[in-house]
C-alpha positions as CSV (number, residue, x, y, z in Angstrom):
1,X,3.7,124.7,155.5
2,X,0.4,127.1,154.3
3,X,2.9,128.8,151.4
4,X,3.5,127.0,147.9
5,X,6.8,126.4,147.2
6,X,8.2,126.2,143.7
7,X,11.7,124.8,142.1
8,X,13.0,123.8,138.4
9,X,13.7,120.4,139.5
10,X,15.8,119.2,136.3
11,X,19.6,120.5,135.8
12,X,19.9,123.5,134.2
13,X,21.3,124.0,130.7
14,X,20.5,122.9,127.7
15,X,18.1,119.8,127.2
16,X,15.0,118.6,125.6
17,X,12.5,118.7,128.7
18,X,12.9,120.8,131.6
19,X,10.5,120.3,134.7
20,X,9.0,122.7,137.2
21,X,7.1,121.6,140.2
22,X,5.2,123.1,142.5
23,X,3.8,121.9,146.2
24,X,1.4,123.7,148.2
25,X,-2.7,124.8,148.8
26,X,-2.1,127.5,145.9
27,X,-0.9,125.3,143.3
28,X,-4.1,124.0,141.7
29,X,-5.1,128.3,141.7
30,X,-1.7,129.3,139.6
31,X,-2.0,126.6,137.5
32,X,-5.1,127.1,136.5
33,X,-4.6,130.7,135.9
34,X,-1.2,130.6,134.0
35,X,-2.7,127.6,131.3
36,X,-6.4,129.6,131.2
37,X,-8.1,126.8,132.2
38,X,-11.5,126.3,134.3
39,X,-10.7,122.6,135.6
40,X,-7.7,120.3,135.7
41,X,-7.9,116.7,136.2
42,X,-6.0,115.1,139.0
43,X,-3.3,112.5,137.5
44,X,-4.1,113.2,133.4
45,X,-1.6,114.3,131.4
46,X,-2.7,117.8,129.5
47,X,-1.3,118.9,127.2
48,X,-1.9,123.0,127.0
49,X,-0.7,126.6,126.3
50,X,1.2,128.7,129.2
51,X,1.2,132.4,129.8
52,X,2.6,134.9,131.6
53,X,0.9,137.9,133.7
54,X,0.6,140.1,130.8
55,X,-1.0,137.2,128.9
56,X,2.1,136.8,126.3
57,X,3.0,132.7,125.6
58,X,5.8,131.1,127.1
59,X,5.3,127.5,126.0
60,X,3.1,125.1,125.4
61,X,4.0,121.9,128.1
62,X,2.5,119.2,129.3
63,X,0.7,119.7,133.1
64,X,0.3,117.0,135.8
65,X,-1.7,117.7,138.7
66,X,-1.5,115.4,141.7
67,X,-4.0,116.1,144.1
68,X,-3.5,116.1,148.0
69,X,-3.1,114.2,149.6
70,X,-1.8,111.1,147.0
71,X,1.5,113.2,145.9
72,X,4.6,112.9,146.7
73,X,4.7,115.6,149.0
74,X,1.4,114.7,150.6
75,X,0.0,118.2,149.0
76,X,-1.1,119.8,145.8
77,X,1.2,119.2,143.2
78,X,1.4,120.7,139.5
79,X,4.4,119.9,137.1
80,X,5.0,121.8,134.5
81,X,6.9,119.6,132.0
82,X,8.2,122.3,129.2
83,X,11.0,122.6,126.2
84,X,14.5,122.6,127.8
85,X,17.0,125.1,127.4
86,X,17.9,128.1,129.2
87,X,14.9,130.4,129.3
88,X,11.9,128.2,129.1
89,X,11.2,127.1,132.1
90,X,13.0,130.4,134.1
91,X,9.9,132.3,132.4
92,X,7.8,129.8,134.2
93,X,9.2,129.7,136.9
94,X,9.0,133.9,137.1
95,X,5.6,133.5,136.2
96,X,4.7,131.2,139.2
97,X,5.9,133.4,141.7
98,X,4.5,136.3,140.0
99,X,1.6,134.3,141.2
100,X,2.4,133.5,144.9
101,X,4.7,131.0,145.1
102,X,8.4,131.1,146.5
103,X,11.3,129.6,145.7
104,X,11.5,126.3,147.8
105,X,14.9,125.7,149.7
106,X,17.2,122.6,149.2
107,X,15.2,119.8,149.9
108,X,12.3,120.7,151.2
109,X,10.3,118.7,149.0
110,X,11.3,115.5,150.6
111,X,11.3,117.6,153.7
112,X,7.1,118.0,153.2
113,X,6.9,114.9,152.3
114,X,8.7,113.4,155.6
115,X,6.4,116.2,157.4
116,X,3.4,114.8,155.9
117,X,4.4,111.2,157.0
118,X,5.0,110.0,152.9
119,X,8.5,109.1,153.8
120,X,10.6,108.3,156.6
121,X,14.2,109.9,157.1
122,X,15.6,106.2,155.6
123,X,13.9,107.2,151.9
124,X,14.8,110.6,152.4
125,X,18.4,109.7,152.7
126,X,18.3,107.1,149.6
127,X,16.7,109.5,147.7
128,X,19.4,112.6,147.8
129,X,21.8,110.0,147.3
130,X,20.3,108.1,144.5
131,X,20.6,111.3,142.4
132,X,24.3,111.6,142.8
133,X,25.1,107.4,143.0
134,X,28.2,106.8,140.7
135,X,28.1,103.0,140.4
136,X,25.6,100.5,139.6
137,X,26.7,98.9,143.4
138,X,25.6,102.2,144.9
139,X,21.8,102.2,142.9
140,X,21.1,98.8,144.4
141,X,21.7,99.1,147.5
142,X,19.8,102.8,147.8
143,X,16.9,101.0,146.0
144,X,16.7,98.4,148.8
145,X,16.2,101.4,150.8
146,X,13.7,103.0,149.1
147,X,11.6,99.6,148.9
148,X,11.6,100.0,152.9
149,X,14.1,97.4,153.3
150,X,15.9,99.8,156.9
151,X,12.5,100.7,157.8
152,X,11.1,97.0,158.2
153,X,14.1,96.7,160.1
154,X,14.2,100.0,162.8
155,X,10.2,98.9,162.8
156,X,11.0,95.6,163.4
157,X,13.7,96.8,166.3
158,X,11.5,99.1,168.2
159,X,8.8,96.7,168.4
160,X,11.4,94.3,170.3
161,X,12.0,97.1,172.7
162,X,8.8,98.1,173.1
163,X,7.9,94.6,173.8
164,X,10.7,94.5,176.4
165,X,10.0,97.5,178.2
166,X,6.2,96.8,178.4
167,X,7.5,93.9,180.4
168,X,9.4,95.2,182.4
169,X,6.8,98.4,183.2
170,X,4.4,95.5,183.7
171,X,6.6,93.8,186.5
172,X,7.7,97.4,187.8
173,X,4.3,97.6,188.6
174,X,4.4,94.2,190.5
175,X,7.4,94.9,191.9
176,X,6.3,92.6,195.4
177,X,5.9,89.1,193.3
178,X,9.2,87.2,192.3
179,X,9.9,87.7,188.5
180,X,9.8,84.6,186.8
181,X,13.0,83.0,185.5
182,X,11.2,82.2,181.9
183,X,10.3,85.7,181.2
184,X,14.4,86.6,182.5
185,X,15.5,84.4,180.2
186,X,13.7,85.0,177.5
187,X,13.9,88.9,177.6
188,X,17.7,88.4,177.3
189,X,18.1,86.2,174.3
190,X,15.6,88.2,172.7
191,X,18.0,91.3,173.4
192,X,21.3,89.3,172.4
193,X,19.2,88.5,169.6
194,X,19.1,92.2,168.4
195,X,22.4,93.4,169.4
196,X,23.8,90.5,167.1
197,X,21.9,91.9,164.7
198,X,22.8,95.2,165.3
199,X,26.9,94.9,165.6
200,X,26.5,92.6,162.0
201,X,24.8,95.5,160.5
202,X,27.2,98.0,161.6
203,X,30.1,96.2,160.7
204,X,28.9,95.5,157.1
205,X,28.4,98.8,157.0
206,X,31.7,100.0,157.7
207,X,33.3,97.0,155.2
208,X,31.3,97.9,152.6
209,X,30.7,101.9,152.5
210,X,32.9,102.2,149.6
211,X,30.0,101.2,147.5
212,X,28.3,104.7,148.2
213,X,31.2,107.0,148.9
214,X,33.2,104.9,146.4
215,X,36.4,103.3,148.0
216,X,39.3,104.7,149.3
217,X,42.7,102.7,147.8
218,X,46.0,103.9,148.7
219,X,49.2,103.3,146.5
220,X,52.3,103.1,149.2
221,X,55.7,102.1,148.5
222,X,59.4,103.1,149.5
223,X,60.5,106.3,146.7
224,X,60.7,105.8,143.1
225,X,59.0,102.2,142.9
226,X,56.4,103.7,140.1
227,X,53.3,104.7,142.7
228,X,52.7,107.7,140.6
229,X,53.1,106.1,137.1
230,X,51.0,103.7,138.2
231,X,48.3,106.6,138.9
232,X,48.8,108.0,135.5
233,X,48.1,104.7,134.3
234,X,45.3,103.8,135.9
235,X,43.8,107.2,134.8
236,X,45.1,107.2,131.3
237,X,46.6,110.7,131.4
238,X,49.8,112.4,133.1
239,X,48.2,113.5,136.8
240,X,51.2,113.2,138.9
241,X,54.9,114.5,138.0
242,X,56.8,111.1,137.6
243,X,60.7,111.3,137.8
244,X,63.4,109.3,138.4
245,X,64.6,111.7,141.6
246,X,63.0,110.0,144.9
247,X,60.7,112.1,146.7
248,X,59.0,113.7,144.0
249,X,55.6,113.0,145.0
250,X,55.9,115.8,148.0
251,X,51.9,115.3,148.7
252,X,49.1,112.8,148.8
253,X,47.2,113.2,145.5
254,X,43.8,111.9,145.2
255,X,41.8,111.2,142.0
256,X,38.5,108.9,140.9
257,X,38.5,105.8,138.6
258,X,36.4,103.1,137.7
259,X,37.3,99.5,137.6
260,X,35.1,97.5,136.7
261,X,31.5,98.6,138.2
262,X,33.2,100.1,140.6
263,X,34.2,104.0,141.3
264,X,37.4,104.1,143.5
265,X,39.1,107.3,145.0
266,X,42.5,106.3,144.0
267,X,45.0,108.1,146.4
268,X,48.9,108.7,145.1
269,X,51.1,108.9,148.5
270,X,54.8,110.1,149.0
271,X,57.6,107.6,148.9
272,X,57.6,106.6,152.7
273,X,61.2,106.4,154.0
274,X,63.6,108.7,156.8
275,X,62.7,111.9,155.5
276,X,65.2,114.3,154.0
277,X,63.5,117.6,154.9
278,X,60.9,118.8,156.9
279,X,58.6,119.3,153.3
280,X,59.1,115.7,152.5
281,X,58.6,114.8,156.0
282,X,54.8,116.6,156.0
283,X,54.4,114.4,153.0
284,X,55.2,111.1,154.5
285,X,52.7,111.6,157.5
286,X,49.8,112.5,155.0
287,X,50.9,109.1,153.6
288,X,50.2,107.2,157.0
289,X,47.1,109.4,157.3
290,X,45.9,108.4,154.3
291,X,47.3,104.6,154.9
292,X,45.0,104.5,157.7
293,X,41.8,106.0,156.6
294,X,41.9,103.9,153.4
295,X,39.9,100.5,152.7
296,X,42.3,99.2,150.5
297,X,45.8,99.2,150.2
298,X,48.2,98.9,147.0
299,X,51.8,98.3,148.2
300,X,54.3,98.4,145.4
301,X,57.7,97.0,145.6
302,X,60.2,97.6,142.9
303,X,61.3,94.7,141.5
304,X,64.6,95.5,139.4
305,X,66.0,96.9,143.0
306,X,67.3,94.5,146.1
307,X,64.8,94.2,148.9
308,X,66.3,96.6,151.5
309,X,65.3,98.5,154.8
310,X,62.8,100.8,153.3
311,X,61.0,97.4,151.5
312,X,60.9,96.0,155.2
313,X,59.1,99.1,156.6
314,X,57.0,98.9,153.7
315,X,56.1,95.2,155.2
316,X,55.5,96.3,158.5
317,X,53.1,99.3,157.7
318,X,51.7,96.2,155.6
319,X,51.2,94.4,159.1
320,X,50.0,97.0,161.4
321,X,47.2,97.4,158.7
322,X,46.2,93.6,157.8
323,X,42.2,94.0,158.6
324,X,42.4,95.8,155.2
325,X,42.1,94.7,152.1
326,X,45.8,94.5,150.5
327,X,47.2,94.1,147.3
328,X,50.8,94.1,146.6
329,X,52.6,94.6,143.5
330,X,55.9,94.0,142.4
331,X,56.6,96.7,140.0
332,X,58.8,96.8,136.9
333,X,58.3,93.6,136.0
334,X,60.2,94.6,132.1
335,X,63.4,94.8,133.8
336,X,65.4,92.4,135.0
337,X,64.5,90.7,138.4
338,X,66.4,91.5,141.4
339,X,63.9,91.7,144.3
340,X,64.0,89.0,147.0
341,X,60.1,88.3,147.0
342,X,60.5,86.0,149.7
343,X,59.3,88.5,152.7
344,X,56.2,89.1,150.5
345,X,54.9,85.8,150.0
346,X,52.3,86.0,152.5
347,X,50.6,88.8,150.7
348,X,50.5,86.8,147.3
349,X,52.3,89.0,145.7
350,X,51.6,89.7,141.6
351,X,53.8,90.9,139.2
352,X,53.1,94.4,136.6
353,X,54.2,97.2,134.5
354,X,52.9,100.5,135.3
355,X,54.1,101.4,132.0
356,X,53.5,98.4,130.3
357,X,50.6,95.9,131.5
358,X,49.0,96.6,135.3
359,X,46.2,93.5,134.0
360,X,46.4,91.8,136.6
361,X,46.5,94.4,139.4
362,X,43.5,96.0,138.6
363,X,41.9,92.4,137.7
364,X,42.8,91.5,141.5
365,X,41.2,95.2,142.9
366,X,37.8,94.2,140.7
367,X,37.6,90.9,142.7
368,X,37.8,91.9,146.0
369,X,35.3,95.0,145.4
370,X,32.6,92.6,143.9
371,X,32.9,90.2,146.7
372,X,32.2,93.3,149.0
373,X,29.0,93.4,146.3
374,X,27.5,90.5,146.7
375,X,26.8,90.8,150.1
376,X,22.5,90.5,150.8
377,X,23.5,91.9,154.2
378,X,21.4,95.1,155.5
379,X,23.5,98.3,155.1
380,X,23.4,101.5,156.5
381,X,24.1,104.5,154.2
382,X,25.5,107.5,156.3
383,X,27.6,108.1,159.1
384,X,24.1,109.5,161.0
385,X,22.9,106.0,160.5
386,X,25.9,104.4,161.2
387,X,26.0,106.3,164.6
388,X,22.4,105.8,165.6
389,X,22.7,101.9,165.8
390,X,25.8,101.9,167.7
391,X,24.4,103.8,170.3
392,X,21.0,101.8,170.4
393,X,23.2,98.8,170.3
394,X,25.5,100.2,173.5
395,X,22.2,101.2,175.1
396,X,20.7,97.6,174.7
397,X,23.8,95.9,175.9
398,X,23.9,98.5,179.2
399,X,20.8,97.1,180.4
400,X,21.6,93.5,180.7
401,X,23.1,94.1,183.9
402,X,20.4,95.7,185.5
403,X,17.8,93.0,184.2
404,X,19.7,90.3,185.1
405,X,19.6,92.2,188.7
406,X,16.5,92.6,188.9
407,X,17.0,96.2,188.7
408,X,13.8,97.2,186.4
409,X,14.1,101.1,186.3
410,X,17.3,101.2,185.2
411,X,16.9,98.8,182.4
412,X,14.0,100.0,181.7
413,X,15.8,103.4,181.4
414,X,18.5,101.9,178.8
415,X,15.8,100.3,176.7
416,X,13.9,104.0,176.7
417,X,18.0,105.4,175.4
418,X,18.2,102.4,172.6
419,X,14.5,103.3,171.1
420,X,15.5,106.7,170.9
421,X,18.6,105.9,169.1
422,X,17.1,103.2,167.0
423,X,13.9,105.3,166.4
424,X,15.8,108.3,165.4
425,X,16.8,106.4,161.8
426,X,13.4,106.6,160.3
427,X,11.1,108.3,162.8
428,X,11.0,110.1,166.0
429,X,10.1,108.2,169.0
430,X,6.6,107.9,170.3
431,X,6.4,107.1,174.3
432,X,2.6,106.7,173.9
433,X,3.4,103.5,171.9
434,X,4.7,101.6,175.4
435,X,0.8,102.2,176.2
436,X,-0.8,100.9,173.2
437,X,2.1,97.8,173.5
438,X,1.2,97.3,177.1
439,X,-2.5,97.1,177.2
440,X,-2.2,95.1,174.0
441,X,-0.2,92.6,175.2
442,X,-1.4,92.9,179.2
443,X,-4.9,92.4,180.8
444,X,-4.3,95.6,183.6
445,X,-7.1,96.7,185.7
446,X,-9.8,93.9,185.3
């Protein structure tokens, strides 16, 4: 990291300010020599003239200079805060590496910044996906984040294992004196302890990742019961073909909405039933796909038509499914009423009008994503996350066995897999630290 990277680091186009930052040991040097001056004050806001190599004007910006190491990236920083638009602050950015910078890559600003020990991999996460957050749910959670609320927690985790394996390195070492039961005991509902912890984070997570990604909601139902006209509705424009011929909807058809503060990636299926060709057929397995890789599920059921077979497979894809969230719908509620509701009591059924009033649908939807809101529980915001702790978890549960044997290596071996796993969230893994633990908490060698 000896080079100076440099980056616009607003959008491009036009706008009223457009900033360009630089990171790196030649920073203070190009900024000096691009706004002629002989000295810039760390963390003062100066306002001054910028020129090019051949001494012509570009702008005149305000320049911030953050001085190693209290920046952001841990190094020299300069921001040059000029006029938006289009040219602006591409001159100044030419000008800079004119002067010896380069263009930095994607990221790697927070990547110097993790480097340099200013953030952990759990900021640098929250941060990428702060910028592109769609909801309101999304920027509360990612700001628990950045306030440290994971890293108290992996730190909080891998001083538990670090406790337990200087134990058991301790008793490893006195392997010809009995183990006492206490310490046993203790070791092991300390470790229960965090694998509880662990499975009710990781399960939160899973309910409630909708909140970043945005929720997945499939609209199922037997042909022609108004899934795509309830799509157009809830987008407020013509998406998807509607017609009164079944099997229209050849193809699953996914779009975003907002209900409430929510963003939802609303997903339009084909008309499940015994397909009529091998087209329609395709389209009815991406329906089950999607069906299963959904969070929430909007059954419609038409309710100027007799409940028939297609309604009752409707019911039992309904069944296979219920750990999701469900909604059912009784469609067409401006026409007469024909439909048996009685098989689809259990799912509380409400009545609506895709063409007419869906109120009470989308009312029903906005509840059961902000009760997935209000949750205080810890959440993990990525799949890499999400992976880490079930392996640490797995790893922490494998060595209960071999404790409870006796059979120190081996747990001791598991506990080692688990604070690699666990560690590997904010920070890499240190196995110096079992050291510093051990002769902090152990009197060895007197």
């Amino acid at each position: 990291m000896s080079d100076t990277i440099v980056a616009i680091a607003t959008a491009h186009g036009v706008s009223s300010i457009a900033i360009v930052r630089l990171s790196g040991p030649l920073s203070l040097h190009i900024a000096l020599q691009i706004s002629r001056k002989e000295q810039i004050s760390p963390r003062e806001a100066l306002l001054t003239s910028l020129y090019n190599k051949r001494d012509t004007l570009i702008d005149q910006a305000i320049l911030l200079y953050f001085a190693s190491p209290k920046s952001f990236t841990g190094e020299d920083i300069i921001e040059f805060q000029c006029h938006g638009g289009l040219i602006v602050a591409q001159e100044i950015l030419d000008t800079v590496l004119e002067y010896g910078a380069r263009l930095a890559t994607p990221g790697e600003f927070s990547k110097r910044a993790f480097l340099n020990n200013k953030i952990d991999l759990t900021k640098a996460e929250a941060t990428a996906m702060l910028i592109e957050a769609k909801s309101a749910d999304a920027v509360k959670i990612l700001a628990r984040h950045l306030k440290g609320e994971l890293k108290n927690f992996v730190e909080e985790s891998r001083e538990a294992l670090l406790r337990a394996l200087a134990y058991s390195e301790v008793m490893i070492d006195y392997a010809e004196e009995d183990i006492p039961d206490d310490i046993l005991r203790n070791l092991s509902a300390q470790l229960t302890h965090l694998t509880e912890q662990m499975h009710k984070i990781v399960e939160s997570s899973y309910r409630r990742r909708g909140l970043i990604e945005g929720f997945r909601v499939a609209i199922i139902g037997k042909p022609n019961v108004g899934k795509s006209s309830l799509l157009n509705a809830l987008l407020s424009y013509d998406r998807a073909i509607v017609s009164e011929i079944a099997g229209t909807t050849r193809d699953t058809i996914e779009e975003q909405v907002r209900i409430g503060s929510h963003i939802i990636r609303l997903i339009d299926t084909a008309g499940i039933r015994v397909a009529g060709d091998a087209i329609e057929k395709i389209g009815i397995e991406r329906s089950l796909d999607s069906l299963g890789e959904a969070d929430m599920v909007i059954a419609l059921f038409d309710g100027s038509r007799p409940f028939d077979d297609e309604d009752q497979q409707i019911v039992a894809l309904l069944e296979s499914v219920s750990e999701k969230y469900l909604v059912v719908g009784i469609n067409k509620s401006d026409l007469p009423k024909i439909l048996d509701i009685a098989p689809l009591m259990r799912f509380e059924p409400i009545e609506v009008s895709a063409k007419r009033d869906f109120g009470f649908l989308t009312d029903q939807i906005g509840k059961i994503l902000d009760s997935l809101s209000q949750g205080e529980e810890l959440m993990l915001i990525s799949t890499r996350q999400i992976e880490a702790l079930k392996h640490a978890k797995a790893a922490v549960q494998e060595s209960m066995a071999p404790l409870q044997e006796g059979m120190l290596e081996i747990f001791s071996y598991h506990l080692q897999d688990a604070l690699k796993w666990v560690s590997s969230i904010s920070k890499p893994y240190d196995s110096e630290e079992i050291l510093d633990t051990m002769f902090g908490e152990f009197c060895l060698g007197k």
